[in-house]
C-alpha positions in Angstrom: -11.2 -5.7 3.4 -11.3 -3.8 0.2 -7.7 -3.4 -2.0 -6.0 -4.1 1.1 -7.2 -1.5 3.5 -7.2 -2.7 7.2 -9.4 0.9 8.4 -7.4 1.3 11.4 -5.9 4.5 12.4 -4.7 5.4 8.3 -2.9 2.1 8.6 -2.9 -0.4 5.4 -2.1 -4.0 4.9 -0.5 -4.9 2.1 -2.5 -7.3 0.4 -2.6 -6.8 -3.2 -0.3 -5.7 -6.0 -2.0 -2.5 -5.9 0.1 -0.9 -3.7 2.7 1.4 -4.7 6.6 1.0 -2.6 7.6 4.9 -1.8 9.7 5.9 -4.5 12.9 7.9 -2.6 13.1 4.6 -0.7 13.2 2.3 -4.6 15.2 4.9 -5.9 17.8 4.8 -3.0 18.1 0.9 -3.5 17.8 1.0 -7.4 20.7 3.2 -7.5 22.9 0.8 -5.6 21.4 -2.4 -7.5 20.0 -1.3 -11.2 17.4 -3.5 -11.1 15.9 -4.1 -14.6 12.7 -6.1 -13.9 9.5 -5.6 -11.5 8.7 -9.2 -10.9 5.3 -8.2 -9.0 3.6 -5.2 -10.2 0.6 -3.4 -11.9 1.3 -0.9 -14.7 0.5 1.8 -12.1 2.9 0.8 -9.4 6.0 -0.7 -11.5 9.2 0.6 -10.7 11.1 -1.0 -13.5 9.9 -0.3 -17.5 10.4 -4.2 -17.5 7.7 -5.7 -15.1 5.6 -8.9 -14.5 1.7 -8.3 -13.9 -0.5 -10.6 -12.6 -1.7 -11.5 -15.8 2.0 -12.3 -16.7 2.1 -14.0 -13.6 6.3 -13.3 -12.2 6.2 -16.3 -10.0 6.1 -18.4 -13.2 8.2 -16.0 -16.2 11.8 -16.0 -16.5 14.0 -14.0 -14.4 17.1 -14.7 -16.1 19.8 -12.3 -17.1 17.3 -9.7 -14.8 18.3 -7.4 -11.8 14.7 -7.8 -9.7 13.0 -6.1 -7.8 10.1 -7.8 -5.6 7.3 -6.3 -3.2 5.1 -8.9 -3.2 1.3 -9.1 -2.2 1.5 -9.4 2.0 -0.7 -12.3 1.6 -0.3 -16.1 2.1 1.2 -16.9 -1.3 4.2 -14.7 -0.2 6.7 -17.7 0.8 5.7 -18.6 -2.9 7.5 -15.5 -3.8 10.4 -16.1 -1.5 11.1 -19.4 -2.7 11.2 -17.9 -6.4 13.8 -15.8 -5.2 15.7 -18.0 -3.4 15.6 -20.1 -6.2 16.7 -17.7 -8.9 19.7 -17.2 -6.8 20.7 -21.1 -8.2 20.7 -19.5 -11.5 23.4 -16.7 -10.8 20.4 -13.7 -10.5 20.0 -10.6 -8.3 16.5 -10.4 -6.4 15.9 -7.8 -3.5 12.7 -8.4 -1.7 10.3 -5.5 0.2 8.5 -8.1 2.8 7.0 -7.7 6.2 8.8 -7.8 9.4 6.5 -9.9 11.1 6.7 -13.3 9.4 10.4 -14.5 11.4 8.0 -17.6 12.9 6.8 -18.6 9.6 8.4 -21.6 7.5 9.1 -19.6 4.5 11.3 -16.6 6.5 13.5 -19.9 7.9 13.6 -21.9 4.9 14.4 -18.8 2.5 15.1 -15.4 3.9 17.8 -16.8 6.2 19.4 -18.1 3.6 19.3 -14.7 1.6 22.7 -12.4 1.4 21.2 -9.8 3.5 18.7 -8.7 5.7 17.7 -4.6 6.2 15.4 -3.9 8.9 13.2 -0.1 8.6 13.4 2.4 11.5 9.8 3.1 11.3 7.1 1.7 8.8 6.7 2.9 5.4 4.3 4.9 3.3 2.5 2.8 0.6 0.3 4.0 -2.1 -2.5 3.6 -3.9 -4.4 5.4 -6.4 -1.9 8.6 -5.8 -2.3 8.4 -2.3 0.4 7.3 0.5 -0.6 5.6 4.0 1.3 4.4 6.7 1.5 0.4 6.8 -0.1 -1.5 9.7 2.9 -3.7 9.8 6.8 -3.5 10.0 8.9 -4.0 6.4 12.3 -5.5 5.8 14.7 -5.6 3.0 15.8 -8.8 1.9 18.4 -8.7 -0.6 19.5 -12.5 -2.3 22.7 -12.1 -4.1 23.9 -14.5 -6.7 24.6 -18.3 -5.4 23.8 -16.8 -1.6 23.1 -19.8 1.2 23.3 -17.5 4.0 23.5 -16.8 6.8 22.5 -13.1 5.9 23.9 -10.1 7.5 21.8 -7.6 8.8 21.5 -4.0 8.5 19.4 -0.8 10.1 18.1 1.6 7.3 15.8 4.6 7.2 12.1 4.9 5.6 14.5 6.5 2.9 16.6 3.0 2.6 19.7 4.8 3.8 21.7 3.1 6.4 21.7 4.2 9.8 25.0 4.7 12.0 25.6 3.4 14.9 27.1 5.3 18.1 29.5 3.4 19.7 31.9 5.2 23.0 35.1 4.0 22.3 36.9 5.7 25.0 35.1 5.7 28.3 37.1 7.8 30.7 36.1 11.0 28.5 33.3 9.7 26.4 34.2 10.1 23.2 31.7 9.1 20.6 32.5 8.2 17.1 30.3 7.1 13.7 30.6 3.6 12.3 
């Protein structure tokens, strides 16, 4: 599997730092956070002027007094990446993770992610990048947002492939059906 690319149907795995997050769906989430530093990125796909590259090596660099943003590789060293930012949380810092969906059996998702601030789940699967061009991920992605001293558990949420939340229809009044927006 070369830079990540799983060859089925247009789908991609995530695999690699390589791959650019869909910038309407940062920019949605940047303008409610201001993230400051790219903890995981390449000089092509960092979506902060302040970013760790594999050569800095983010999982190892200081975070502190930073607003971070975090799509990690989709590999096996990502509950190395969760840790970190469960950990940083200790320290009073911001960290919002782009992860896969799939991983709710794995040790890292129950040791670190439930005990994150807030959990987003996308209607649909995003559009990654690479090299200028945008493919449709093999896999589900979720939003996990660590606030400052969080311990969980999180809250969860249902957002669009544009990170906007969705609303929920809920009949309130069933003898003429009235719907309203929450």
């Amino acid at each position: 599997m070369e830079n990540g690319y799983s060859g089925a149907e247009g789908e991609v795995i995530m695999s690699s730092m390589e791959w650019e997050t869909p910038q309407d769906f940062f920019d949605t989430l940047n303008a409610e956070f201001h993230f400051t530093l790219d903890v995981c990125a390449t000089s092509e796909t960092a979506k902060c002027k302040h970013f760790y590259s594999p050569e800095d090596d983010g999982l190892i660099r200081s975070w502190q007094y930073e607003r971070c943003w975090l799509n990690p590789p989709y590999d096996r060293n990502i509950g190395l990446w969760l840790k970190r930012a469960y950990d940083a949380t200790r320290w009073g810092i911001l960290t919002v993770c782009l992860i896969q969906g799939r991983s709710t059996d794995t040790k890292w998702w129950h040791d670190y992610v439930m005990r994150s601030s807030e959990i987003r789940f996308i209607k649909n699967r995003l559009h990654f990048g690479l090299n200028g061009n945008f493919s449709r991920a093999n896999i589900s992605s979720v939003v996990v947002i660590f606030l400052p001293f969080c311990t969980g558990p999180p809250k969860t949420k249902s957002i669009n492939m544009q990170g906007i939340e969705l609303s929920r229809i809920v009949k309130i009044n069933t003898t003429n059906f009235r719907d309203i927006i929450i």
